[in-house]
C-alpha positions as a printed NumPy array, in Angstrom:
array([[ 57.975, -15.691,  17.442],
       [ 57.64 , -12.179,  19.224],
       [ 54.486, -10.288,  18.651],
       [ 54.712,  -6.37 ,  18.417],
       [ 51.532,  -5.228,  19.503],
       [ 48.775,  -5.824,  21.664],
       [ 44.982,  -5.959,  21.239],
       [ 43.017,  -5.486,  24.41 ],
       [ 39.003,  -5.87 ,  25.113],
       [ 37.577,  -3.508,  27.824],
       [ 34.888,  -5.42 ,  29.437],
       [ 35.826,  -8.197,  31.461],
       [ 39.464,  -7.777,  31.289],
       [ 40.889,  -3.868,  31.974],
       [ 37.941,  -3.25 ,  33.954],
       [ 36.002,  -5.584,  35.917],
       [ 32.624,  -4.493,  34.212],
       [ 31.452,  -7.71 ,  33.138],
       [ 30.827,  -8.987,  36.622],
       [ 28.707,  -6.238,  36.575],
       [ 27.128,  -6.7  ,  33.335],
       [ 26.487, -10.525,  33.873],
       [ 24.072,  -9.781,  37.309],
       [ 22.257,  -7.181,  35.39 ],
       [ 21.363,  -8.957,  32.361],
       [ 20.389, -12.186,  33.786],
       [ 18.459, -10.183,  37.246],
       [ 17.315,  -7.058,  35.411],
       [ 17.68 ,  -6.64 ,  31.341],
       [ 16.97 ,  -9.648,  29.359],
       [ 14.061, -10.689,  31.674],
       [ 13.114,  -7.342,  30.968],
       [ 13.636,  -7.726,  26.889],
       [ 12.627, -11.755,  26.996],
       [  9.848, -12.477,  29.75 ],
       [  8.328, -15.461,  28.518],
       [ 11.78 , -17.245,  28.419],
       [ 15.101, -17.319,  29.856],
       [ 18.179, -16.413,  27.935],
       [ 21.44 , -17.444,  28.821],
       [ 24.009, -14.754,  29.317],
       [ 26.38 , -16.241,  27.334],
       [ 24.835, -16.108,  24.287],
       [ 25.251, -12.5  ,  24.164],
       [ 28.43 , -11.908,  26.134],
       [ 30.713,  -9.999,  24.261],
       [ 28.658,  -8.384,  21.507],
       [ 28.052,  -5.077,  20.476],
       [ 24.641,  -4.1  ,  22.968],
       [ 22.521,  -2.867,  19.725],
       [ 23.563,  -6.132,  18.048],
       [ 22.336,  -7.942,  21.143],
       [ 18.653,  -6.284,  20.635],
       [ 18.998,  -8.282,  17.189],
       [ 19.862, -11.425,  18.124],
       [ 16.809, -11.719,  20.778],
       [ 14.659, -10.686,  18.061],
       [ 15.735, -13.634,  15.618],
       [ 15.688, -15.735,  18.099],
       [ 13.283, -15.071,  20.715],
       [  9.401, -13.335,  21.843],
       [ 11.023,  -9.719,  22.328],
       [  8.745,  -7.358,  23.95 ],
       [ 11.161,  -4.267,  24.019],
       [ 11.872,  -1.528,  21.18 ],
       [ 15.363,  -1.534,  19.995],
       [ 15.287,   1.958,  21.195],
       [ 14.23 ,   1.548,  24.349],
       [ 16.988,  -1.339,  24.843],
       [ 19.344,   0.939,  23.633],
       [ 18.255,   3.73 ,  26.417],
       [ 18.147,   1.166,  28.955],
       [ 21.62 ,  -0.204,  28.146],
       [ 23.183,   3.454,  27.854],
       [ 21.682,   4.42 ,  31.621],
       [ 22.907,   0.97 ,  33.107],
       [ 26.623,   1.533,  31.727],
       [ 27.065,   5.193,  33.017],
       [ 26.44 ,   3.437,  36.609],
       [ 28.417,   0.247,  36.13 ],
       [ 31.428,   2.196,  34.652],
       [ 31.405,   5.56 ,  36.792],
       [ 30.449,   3.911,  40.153],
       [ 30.953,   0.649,  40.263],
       [ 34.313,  -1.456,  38.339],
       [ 38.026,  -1.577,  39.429],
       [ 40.87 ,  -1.565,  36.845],
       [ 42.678,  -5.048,  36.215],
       [ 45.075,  -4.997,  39.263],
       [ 48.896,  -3.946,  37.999],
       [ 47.585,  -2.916,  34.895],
       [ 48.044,   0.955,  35.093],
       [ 51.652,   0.85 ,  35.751],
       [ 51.848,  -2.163,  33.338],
       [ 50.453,  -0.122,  30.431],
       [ 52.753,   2.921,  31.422],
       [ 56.058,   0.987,  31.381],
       [ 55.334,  -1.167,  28.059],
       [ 54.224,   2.411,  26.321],
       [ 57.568,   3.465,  27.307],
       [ 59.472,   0.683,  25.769],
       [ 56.949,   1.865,  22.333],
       [ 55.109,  -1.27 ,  22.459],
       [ 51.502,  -0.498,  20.837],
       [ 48.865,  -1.121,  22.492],
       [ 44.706,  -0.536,  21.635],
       [ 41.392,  -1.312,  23.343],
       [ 39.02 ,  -3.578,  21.423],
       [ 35.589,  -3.671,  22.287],
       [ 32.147,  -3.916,  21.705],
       [ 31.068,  -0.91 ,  23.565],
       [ 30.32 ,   2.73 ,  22.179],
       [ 33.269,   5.162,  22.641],
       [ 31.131,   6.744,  25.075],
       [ 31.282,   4.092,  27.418],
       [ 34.948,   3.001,  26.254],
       [ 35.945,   6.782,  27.365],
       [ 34.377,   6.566,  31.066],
       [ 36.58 ,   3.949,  31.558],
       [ 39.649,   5.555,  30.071],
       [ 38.84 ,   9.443,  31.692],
       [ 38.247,   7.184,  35.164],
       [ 41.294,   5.582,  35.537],
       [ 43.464,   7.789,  33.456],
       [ 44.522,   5.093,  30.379],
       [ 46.31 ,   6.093,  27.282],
       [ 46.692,   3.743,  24.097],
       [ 47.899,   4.297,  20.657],
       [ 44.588,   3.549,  19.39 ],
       [ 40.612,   3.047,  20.522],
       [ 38.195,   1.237,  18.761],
       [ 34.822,   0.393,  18.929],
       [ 31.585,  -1.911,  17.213],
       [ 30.625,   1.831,  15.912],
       [ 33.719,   2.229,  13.782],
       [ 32.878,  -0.721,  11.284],
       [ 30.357,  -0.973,   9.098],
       [ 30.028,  -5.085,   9.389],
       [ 29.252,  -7.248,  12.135],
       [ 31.388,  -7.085,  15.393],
       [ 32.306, -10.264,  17.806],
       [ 32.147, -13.237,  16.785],
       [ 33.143, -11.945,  13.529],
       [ 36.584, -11.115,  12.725],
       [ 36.521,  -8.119,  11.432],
       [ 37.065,  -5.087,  14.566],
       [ 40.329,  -7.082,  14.991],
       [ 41.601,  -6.71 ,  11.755],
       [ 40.83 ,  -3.449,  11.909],
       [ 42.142,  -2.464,  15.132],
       [ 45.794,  -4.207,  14.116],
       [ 45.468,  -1.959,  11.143],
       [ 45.14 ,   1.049,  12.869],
       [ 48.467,   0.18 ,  14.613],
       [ 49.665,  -0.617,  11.446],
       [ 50.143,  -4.375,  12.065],
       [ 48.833,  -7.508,  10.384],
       [ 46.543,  -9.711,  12.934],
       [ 49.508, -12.411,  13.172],
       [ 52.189,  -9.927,  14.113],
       [ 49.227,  -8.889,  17.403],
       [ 48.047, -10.853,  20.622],
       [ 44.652,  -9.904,  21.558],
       [ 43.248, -10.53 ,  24.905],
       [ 39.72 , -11.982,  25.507],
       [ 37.604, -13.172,  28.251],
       [ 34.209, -13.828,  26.292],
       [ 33.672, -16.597,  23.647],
       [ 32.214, -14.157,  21.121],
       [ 35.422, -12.258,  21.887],
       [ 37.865, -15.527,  21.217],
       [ 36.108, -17.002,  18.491],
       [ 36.476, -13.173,  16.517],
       [ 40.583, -12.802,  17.499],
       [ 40.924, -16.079,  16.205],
       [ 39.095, -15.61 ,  13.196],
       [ 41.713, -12.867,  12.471],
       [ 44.432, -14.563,  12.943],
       [ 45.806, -12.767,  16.224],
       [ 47.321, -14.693,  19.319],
       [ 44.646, -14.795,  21.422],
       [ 45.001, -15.267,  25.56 ],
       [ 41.779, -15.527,  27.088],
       [ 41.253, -14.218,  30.209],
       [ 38.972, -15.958,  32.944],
       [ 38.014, -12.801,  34.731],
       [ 35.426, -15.122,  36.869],
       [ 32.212, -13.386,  36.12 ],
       [ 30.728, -16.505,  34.234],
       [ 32.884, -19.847,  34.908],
       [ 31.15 , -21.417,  32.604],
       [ 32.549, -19.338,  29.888],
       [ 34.526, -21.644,  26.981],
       [ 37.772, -20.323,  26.012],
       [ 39.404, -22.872,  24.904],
       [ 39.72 , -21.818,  21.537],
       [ 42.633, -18.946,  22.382],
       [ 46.026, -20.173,  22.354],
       [ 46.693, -19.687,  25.802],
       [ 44.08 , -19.903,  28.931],
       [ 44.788, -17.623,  31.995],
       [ 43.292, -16.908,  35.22 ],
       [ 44.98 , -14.31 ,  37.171],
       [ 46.104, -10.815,  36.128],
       [ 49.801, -11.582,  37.108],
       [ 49.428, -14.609,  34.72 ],
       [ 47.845, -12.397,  32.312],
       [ 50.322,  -9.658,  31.811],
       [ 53.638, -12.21 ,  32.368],
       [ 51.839, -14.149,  29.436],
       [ 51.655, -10.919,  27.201],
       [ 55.319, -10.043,  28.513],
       [ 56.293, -13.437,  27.305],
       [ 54.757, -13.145,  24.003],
       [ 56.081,  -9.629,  23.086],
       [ 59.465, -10.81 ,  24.438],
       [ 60.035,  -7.974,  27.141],
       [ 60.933,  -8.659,  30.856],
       [ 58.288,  -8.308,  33.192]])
């Protein structure tokens, strides 16, 4: 069947932040939070950065203050998303054709709107809806719920959406909700598992012709 809307995350697939993110919490944050032990970055991948602080302290020696992971986090994303990512390549003129056919389209992320808007404001992005961890009061990725949300703000069920996903935390929760999931292999962490989405991709061409083929539109 055709799907009417799509459900995109921010990090690691419009915006090559998570290349980013990957070198500074394995050089820089979580040897910083953890330094008895190593933590894998793909335990945390994908979740909401104050929910991260949480999980290291269930699970590990954490010598940090939730507040001063949260400061740290907030100064290290004003760099990575001001200075240093590049949009998903097509994706601008992508967006601005498939909005003109009416096809809705939101972001989907773990981030703060804060962040979420650098990256919109920088490279000039427009979608019929934005949300963020912050807006629900219940655990983000892996958990389903920001998904159902988000399809509700478009005023969708999850089935009738595809999401896209390049994070396991960020398959496992579109799946939960009963979207279409694609996950995206942006390349930051190859030994990311997404083999629980419907469809696997690896290139943004094959990304957006796979979305294309799902909503039934020409590319």
């Amino acid at each position: 069947m055709s799907h009417d809307a799509v459900l995109f995350d921010m990090d690691g697939v419009l915006v090559d932040s998570e290349d980013y993110w990957v070198e500074r919490e394995r050089e820089e944050l979580l040897p910083w939070a953890v330094p008895d032990e190593e933590v894998p970055v793909r335990e945390i991948t994908g979740m909401n950065y104050r929910e991260i602080h949480d999980y290291l302290a269930e699970h590990y020696d954490v010598a940090v203050t939730k507040e001063e992971w949260v400061d740290r986090f907030d100064d290290t994303a004003e760099a990575i998303y001001t200075e240093k990512v590049d949009l998903l390549p097509g994706f601008a003129d992508w967006l601005a054709q498939r909005r003109t056919q009416g096809i809705p389209m939101a972001v989907v992320s773990s981030s703060p709107h804060d962040w979420i808007d650098l990256v919109l404001d920088r490279f000039d992005l427009e979608f019929d809806a934005v949300v963020s961890a912050e807006d629900i009061d219940v655990p983000g990725k892996p958990e389903p719920h920001i998904f159902e949300h988000a399809a509700g703000e478009l005023g969708f069920e999850p089935k009738a959406c595809i999401a896209v996903e390049d994070s396991e935390h960020g398959v496992d929760s579109a799946v939960a909700a009963g979207t279409t999931c694609i996950g995206y292999h942006s390349g930051a962490d190859e030994s990311v598992d997404l083999s629980n989405a419907e469809f696997v991709v690896d290139s943004p061409a094959d990304l957006l012709a796979t979305v294309d083929d799902l909503l039934g539109v020409e590319g």
